[in-house]
KEKE-3310 file (N, C-alpha, C; in steps of 0.2 Angstrom, whole numbers, plus 5000, padded with zeros to 4 digits):
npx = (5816:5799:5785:5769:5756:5743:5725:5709:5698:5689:5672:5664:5675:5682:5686:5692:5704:5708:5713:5723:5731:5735:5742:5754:5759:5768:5779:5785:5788:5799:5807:5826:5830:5814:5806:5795:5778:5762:5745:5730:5714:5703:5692:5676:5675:5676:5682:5695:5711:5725:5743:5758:5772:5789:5805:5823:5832:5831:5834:5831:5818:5815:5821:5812:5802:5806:5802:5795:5783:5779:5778:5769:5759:5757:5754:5741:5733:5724:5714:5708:5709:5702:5705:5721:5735:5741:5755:5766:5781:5791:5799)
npy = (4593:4588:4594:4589:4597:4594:4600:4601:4616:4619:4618:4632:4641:4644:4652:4659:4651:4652:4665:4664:4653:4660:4672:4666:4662:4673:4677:4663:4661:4670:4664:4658:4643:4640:4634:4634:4637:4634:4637:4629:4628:4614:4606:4606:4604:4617:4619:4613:4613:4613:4614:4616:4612:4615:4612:4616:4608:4598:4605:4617:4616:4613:4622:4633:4629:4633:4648:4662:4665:4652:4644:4654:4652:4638:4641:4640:4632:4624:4628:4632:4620:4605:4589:4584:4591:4586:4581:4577:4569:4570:4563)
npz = (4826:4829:4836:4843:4850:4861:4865:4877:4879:4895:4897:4892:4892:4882:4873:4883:4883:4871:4866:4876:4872:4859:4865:4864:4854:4846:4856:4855:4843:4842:4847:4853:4839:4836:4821:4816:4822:4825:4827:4832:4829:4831:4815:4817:4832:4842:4855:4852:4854:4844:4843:4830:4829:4824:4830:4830:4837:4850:4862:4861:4859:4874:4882:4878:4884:4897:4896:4901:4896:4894:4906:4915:4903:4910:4920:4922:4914:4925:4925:4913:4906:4901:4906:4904:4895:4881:4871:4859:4854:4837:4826)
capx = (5811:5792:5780:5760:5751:5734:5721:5703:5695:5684:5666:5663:5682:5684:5688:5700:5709:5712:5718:5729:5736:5736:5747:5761:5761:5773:5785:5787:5791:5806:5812:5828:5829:5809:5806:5786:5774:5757:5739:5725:5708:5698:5686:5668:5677:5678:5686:5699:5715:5732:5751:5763:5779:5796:5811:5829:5833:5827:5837:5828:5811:5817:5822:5807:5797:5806:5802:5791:5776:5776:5776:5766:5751:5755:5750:5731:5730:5721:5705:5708:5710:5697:5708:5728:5737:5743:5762:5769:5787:5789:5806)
capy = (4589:4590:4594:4592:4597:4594:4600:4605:4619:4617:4620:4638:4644:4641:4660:4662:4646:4653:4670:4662:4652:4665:4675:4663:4660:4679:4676:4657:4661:4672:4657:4653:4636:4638:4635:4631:4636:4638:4636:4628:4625:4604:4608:4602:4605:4621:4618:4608:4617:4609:4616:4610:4614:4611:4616:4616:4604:4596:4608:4625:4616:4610:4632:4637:4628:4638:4654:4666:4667:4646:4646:4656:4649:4631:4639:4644:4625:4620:4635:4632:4616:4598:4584:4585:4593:4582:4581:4572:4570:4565:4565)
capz = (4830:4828:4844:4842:4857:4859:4872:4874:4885:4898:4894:4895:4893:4877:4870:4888:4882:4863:4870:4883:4868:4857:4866:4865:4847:4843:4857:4853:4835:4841:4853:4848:4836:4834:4814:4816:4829:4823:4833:4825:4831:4825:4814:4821:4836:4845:4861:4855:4850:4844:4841:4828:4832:4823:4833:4826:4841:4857:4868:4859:4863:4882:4886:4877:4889:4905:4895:4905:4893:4892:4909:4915:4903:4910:4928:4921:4914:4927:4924:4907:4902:4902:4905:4901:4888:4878:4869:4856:4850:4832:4821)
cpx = (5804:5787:5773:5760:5743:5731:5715:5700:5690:5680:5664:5671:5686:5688:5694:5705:5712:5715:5723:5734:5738:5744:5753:5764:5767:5780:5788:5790:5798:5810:5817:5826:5820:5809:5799:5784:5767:5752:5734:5720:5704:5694:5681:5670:5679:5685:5692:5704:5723:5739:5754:5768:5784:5801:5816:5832:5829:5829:5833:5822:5812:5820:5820:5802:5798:5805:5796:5783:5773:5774:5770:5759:5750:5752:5743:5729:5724:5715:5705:5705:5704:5702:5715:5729:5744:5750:5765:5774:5789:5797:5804)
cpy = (4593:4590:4595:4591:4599:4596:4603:4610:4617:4619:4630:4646:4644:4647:4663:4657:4647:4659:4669:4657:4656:4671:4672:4662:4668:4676:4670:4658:4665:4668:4656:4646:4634:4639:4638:4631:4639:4634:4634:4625:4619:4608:4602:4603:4611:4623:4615:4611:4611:4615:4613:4615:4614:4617:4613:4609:4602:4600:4614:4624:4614:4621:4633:4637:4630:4644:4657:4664:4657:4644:4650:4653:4641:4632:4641:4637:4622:4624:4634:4625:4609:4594:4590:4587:4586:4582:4575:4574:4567:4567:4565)
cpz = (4829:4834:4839:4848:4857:4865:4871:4881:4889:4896:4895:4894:4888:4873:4875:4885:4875:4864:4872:4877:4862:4857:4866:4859:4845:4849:4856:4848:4835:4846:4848:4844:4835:4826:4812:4822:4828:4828:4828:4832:4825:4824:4816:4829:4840:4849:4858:4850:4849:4840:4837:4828:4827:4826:4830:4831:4849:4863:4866:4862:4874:4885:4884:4884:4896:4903:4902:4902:4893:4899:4917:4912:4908:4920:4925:4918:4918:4927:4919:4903:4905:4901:4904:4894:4886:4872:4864:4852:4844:4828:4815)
residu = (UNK:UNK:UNK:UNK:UNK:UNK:UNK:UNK:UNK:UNK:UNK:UNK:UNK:UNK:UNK:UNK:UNK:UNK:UNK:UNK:UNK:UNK:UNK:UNK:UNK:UNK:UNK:UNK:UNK:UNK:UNK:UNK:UNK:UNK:UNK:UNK:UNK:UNK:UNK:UNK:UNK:UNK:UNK:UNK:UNK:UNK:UNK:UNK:UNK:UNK:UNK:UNK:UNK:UNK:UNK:UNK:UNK:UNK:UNK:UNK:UNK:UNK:UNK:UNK:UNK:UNK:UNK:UNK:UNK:UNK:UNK:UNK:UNK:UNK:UNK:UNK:UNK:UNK:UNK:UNK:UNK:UNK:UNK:UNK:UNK:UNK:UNK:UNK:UNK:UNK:UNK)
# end
């Protein structure tokens, strides 16, 4: 299964918001069933950061997402993030 997640910092929080995902990309990578979990900043775009994902299955990515470290960022979203983060499942 393929996940992209899209989202843009708020103005100003641009450096907390690449940190704060930053940190996620090492313990992500040793989630079970993770294949692919890289971080990429839009070019021309700063703020606007995106994940692609592949998981070996939709149950590895569904208990990634109760892990600590994914958690934990999704409670700072809202000092972090302009608008919603955005999720797409793609086979």
């Amino acid at each position: 299964m393929t996940v992209i997640a899209r989202m843009r910092a708020k103005s100003g929080h641009e450096a907390a918001l690449r940190d704060a995902l930053t940190a996620l990309v090492a313990p992500t990578r040793r989630a079970p069933g993770c294949l692919t979990y890289d971080l990429h900043t839009e070019v021309g775009e700063p703020a606007r950061f995106w994940f692609y994902e592949v998981w070996r299955a939709p149950e590895d990515h569904a208990a990634n997402l109760e892990s600590p470290h994914i958690t934990g960022f999704i409670a700072q979203t809202a000092d972090l993030l302009d608008g919603d983060l955005e999720v797409h499942f793609l086979n």
